[in-house]
C-alpha positions in Angstrom: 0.0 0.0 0.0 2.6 2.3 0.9 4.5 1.7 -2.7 0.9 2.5 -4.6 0.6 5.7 -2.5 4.1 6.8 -3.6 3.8 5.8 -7.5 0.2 6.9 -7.6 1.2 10.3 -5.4 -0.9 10.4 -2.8 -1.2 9.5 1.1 -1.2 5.7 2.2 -4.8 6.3 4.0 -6.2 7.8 1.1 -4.4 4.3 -1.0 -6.7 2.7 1.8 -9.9 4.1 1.3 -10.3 4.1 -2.2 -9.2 0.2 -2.7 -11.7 -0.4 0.1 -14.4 1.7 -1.9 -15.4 4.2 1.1 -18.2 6.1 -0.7 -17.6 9.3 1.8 -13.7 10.1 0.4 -13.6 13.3 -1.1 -11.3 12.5 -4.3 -11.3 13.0 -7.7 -12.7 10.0 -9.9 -8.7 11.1 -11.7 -7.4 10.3 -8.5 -9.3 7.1 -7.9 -8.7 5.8 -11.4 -5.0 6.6 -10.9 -4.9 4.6 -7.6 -7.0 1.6 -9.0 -4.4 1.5 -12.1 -1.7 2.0 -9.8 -2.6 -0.9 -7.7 -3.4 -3.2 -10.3 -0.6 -3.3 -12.0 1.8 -3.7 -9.2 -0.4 -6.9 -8.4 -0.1 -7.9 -11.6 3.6 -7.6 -11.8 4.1 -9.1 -8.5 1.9 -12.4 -9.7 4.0 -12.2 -13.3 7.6 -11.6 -11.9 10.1 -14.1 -13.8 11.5 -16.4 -11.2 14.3 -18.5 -12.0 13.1 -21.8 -12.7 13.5 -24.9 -10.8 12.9 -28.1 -11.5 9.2 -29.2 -9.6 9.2 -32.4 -7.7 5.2 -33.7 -7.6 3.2 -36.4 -6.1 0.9 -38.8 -8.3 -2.1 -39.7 -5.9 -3.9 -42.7 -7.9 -7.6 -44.0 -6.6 -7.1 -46.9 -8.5 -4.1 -49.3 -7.3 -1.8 -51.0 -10.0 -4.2 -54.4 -9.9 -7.2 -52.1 -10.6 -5.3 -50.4 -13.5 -5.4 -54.1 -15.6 -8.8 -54.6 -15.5 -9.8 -50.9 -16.2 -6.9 -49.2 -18.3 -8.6 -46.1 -18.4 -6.6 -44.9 -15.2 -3.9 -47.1 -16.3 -3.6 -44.9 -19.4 -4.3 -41.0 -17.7 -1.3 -42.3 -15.3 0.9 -43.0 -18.0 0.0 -39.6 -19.4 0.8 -37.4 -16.6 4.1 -39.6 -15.9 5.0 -39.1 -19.9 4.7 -35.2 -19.5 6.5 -34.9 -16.2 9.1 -36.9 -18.1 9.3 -34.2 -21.1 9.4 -31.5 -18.8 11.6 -32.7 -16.5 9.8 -32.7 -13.9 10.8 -35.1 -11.0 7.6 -37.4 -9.3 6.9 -40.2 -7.2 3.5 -41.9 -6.0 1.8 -40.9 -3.1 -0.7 -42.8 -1.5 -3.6 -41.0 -0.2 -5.2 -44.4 1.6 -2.2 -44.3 3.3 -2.2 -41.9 6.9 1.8 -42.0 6.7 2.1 -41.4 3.3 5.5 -39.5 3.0 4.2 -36.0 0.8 7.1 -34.0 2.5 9.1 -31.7 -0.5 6.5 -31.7 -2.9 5.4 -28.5 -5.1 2.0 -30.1 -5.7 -0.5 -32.9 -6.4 -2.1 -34.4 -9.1 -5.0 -36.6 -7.8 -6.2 -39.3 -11.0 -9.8 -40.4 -10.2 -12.1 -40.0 -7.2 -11.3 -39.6 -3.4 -13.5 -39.0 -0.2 -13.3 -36.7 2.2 -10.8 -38.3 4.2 -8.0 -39.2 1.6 -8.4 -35.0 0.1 -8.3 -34.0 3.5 -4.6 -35.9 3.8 -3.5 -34.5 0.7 -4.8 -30.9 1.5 -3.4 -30.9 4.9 0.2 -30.5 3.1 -0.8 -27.0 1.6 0.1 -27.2 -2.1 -1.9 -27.0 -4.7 -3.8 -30.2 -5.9 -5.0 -30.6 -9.8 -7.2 -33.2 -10.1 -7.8 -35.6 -13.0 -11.7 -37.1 -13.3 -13.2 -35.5 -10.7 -13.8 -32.4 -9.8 -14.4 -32.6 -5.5 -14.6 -28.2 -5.0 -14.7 -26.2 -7.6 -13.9 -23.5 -5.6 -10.7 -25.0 -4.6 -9.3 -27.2 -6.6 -8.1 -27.6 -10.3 -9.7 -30.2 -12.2 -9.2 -31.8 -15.4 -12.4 -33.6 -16.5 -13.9 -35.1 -19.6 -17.0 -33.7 -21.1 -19.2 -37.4 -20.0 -22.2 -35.7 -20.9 -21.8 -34.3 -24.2 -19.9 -37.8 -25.2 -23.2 -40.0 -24.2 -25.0 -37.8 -25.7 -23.1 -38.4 -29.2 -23.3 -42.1 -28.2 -27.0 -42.5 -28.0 -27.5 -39.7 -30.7 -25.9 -42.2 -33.1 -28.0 -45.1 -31.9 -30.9 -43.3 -32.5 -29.5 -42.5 -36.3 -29.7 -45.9 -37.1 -32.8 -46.1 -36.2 -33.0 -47.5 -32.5 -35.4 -47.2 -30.0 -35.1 -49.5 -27.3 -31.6 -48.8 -25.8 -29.9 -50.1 -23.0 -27.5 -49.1 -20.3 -24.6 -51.0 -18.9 -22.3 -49.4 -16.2 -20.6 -49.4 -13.3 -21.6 -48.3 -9.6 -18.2 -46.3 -7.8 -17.1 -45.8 -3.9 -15.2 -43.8 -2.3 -14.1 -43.3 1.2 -15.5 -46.7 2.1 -19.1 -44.8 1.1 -21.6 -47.3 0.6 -23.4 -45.3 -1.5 -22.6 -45.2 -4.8 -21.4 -42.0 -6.5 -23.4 -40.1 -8.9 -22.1 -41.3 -12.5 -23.2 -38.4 -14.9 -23.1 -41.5 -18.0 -26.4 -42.9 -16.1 -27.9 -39.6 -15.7 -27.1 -38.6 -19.0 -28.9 -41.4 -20.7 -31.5 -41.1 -18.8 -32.2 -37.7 -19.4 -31.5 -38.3 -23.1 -34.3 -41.7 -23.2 -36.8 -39.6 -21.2 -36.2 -36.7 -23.8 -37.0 -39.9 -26.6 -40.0 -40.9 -24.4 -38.4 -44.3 -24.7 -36.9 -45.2 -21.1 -37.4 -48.5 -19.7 -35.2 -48.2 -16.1 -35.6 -52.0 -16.5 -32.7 -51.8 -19.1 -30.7 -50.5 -16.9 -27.7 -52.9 -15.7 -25.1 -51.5 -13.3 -22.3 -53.5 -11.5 -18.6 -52.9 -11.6 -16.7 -51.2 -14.1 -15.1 -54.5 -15.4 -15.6 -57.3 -18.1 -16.8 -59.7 -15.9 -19.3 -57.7 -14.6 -20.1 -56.2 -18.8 -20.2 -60.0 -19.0 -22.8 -60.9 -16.6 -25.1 -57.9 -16.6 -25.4 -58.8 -20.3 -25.9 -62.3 -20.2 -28.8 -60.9 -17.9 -30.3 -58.8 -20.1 -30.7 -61.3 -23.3 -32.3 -63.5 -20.8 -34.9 -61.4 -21.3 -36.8 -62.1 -24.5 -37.7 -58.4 -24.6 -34.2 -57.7 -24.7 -32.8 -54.3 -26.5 -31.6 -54.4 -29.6 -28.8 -51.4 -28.7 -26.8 -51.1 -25.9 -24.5 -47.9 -24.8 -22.1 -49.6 -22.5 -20.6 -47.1 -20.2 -16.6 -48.3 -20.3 -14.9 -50.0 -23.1 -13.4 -53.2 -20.7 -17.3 -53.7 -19.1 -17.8 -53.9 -23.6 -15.2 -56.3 -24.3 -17.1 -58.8 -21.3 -21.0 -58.0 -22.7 -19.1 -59.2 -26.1 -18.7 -62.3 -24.8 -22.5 -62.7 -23.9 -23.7 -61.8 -26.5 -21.0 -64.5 -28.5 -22.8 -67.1 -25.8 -26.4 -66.3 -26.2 -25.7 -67.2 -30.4 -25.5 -63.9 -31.6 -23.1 -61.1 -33.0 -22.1 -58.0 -32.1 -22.7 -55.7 -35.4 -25.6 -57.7 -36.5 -27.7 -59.3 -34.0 -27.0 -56.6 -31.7 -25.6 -52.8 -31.4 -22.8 -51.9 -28.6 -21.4 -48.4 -27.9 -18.8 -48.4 -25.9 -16.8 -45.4 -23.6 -13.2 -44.4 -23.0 -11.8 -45.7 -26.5 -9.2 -48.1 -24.7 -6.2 -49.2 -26.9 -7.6 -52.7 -27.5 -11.0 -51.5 -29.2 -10.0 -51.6 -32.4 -8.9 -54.8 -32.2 -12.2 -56.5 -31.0 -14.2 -58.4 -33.4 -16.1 -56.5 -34.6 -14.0 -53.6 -34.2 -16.0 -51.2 -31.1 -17.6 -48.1 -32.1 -17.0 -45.8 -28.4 -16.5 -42.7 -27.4 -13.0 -41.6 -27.6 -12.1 -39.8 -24.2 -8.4 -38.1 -24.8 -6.5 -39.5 -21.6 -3.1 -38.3 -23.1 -4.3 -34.9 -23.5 -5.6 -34.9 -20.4 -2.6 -35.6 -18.5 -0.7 -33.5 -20.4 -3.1 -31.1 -19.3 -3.1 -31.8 -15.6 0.8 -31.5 -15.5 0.9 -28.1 -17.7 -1.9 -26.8 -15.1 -0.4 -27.7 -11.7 3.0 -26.3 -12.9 1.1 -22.9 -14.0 -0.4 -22.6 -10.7 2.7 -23.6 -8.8 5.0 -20.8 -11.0 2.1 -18.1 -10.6 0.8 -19.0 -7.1 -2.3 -18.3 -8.9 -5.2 -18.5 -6.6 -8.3 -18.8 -8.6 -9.1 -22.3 -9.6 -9.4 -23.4 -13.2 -11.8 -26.2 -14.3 -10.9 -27.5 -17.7 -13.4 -30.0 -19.8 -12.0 -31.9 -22.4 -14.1 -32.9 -25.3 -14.7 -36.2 -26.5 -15.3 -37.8 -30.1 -17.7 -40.5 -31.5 -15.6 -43.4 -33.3 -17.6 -44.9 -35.5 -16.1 -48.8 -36.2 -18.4 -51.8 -36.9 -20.1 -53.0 -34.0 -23.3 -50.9 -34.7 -25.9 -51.6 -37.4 -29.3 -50.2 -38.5 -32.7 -51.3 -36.7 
């Protein structure tokens, strides 16, 4: 305050009482104006000064552990994203466990956080006091940085297309999450998206609704359940590409094919899609971008010290391969 009052020319307490807008000062609007300018830019050089740069050290908080990873390489693969740009920027890292009460976070400039936490494991991590991006989740808006993709608009593509060729009766096959030893499942916005979008249709049947794990031997058995039904849809959005690869398999069982018989969507666009038989049509959610993006964001807001949170949704895209065909 005292350096705006002598760049700006004036007393500290009048500096004071216009930045605190005190409607009784008797000053010019010149005057004010030159203090506001004054004090603005000063802040802004301040938050823009060039430091020298260091090299950051990080921590990698994962929900998922390494076992989880195989069966859904979603994580696996926004993991291997963030560790890939920390490698180009030479930035060092190690894992952190937030399960853990003893995790060692000590000489960290920040946290990236892949996937979804409760209370207790983002109250360890905050406790340390550096900034936290997270990746998939977005726990405070008004805290936190966040890096998430765009689930809405992507199901929305998803069942858009089903309808295109001409389907009407479409199911849903997802997974049900926890966290913090919750046993209440989190809200997953692929659910509420398609049921917002089959209400919108007039077509929802909350009997075609299968949720279990996000795995394929839970895509397996939810639908092996469903063609039990003779009633059964003939379209399917299945909300994760390895819960896909299982409901393949059931429908393979039941003596039918996938592309033919019966239309699957799948979510995430996990390397070994294209290579299913037939090839899976899914949403392609960018995990490499997103990383990339989680890394370049923690290290702005570490260099800045900005304050202000960012929220950043990533897009998605619709690839269209063959295991969809017209009603």
């Amino acid at each position: 305050m005292k350096e705006v009052a002598e760049k700006a020319g004036v007393s500290i307490a009048t500096v004071s009482r216009v930045l605190n807008l005190d409607t009784t000062l008797n000053v010019s609007e010149e005057t004010k104006q030159r203090i506001f300018e004054t004090a603005e830019a000063m802040q802004y050089t301040t938050h823009h000064k060039k430091k020298e740069k260091r090299q950051l050290s990080i921590g990698i908080a994962q929900w998922y552990t390494h076992n989880q990873e195989l069966t859904d390489p979603y994580y696996l693969a926004l993991r291997l994203a963030v560790e890939k740009k920390c490698d180009e920027e030479q930035i060092s890292f190690r894992r952190i466990a937030p399960y853990e009460k003893d995790s060692d976070i000590k000489g960290l400039d920040g946290i990236i956080a892949i996937g979804k936490f409760g209370e207790e494991e983002i109250e360890r991590l905050e406790a340390y006091s550096i900034p936290i991006t997270f990746v998939d989740s977005s726990p405070d808006d008004e805290k936190y940085d966040a890096v998430m993709t765009d689930y809405r608009k992507g199901v929305w593509k998803a069942l858009s297309y089903l309808v295109e060729m001409k389907h009407s009766t479409i199911g849903y096959i997802g997974g049900e999450e926890f966290v913090g030893g919750s046993i209440e499942p989190l809200m997953d916005e692929r659910e509420a998206t398609y049921i917002q979008f089959m209400k919108e249709q007039g077509n929802l049947n909350e009997a075609f609704i299968y949720k279990g794990r996000f795995t394929p031997e839970d895509g397996y058995l939810l639908m092996k359940k469903s063609l039990e039904n003779p009633a059964h849809p003939t379209a399917y959005f299945v909300a994760s590409d390895p819960m896909a690869i299982g409901a393949y398999k059931a429908v393979a069982e039941a003596g039918m094919e996938v592309g033919k018989d019966i239309s699957l969507i799948g979510f995430d666009d996990i390397y070994s899609s294209q290579f299913l038989m037939p090839a899976l049509t899914t949403i392609k959610v960018h995990t490499e971008f997103m990383g990339k993006t989680a890394v370049e964001t923690l290290q702005e807001r570490v260099r800045s010290q900005r304050v202000l949170p960012k929220k950043i949704l990533i897009p998605t895209k619709l690839i269209v391969r063959e295991s969809c065909c017209s009603q």
